[in-house]
N, C-alpha and C positions, 0 to 999 in steps of 0.2 A: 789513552790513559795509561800511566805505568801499573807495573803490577803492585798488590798493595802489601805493605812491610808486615812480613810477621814476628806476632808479640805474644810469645808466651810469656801468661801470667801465674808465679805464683800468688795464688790471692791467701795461701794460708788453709783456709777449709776446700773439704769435696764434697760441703752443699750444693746443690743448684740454687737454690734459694738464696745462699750469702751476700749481707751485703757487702764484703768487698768485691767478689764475683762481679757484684751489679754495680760498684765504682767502676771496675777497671772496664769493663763495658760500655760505661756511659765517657769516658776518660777516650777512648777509642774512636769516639764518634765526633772530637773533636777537634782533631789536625783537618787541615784540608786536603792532607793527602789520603786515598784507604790505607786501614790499619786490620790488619786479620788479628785477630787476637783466639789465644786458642788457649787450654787449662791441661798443662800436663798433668797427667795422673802419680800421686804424692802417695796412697794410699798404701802402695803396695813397697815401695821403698825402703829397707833396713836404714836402721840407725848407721850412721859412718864405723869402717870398721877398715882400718891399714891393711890388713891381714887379707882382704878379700879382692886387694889392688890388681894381684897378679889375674885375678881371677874374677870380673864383674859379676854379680849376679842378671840376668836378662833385662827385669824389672832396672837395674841401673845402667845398663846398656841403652836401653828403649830412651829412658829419661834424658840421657845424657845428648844419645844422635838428637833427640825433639830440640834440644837447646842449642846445641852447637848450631845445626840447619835454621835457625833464626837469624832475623834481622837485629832484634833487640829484644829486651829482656824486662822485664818487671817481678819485681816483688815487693808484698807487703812485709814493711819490718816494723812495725807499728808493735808495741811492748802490749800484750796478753797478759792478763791476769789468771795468774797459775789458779785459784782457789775463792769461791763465792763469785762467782760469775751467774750473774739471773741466767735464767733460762730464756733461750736462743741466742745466747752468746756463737758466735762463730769462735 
């Protein structure tokens, strides 16, 4: 059996609960081939900033080897509503 593609997702939120979380999870379970699917940590990340090019912070380091070292990539770009979002909105 080969080994199986890893798929960092960003799902957007660092709930466990989210339900994009629990799309791209169930999303994984349905190639025939395995799919590792793994959630880089978002949380700790600064805003983009040019000036810090020279110079990553660790937090963008960490984030960036987890992507690069992938097979394939995922993200939700699904449009958010900035304002009156019910509660448990992701």
């Amino acid at each position: 059996m080969p080994a199986p593609c890893t798929l960092p997702c960003n799902a957007g939120s660092n709930r466990p609960e989210s339900i994009n979380r629990k799309l791209a999870a169930a999303m994984a379970r349905l190639p025939p081939a395995p799919i590792e699917v793994s959630y880089p940590r978002i949380d700790d990340l600064p805003l983009y900033n040019m000036n810090l090019e020279a110079k990553r912070p660790a937090s963008v380091q960490r984030f960036t080897a987890e992507i690069a070292a992938a097979d394939a990539l995922a993200v939700d770009a699904r449009a958010q509503p900035l304002a009156g979002c019910a509660e448990g909105c992701d």
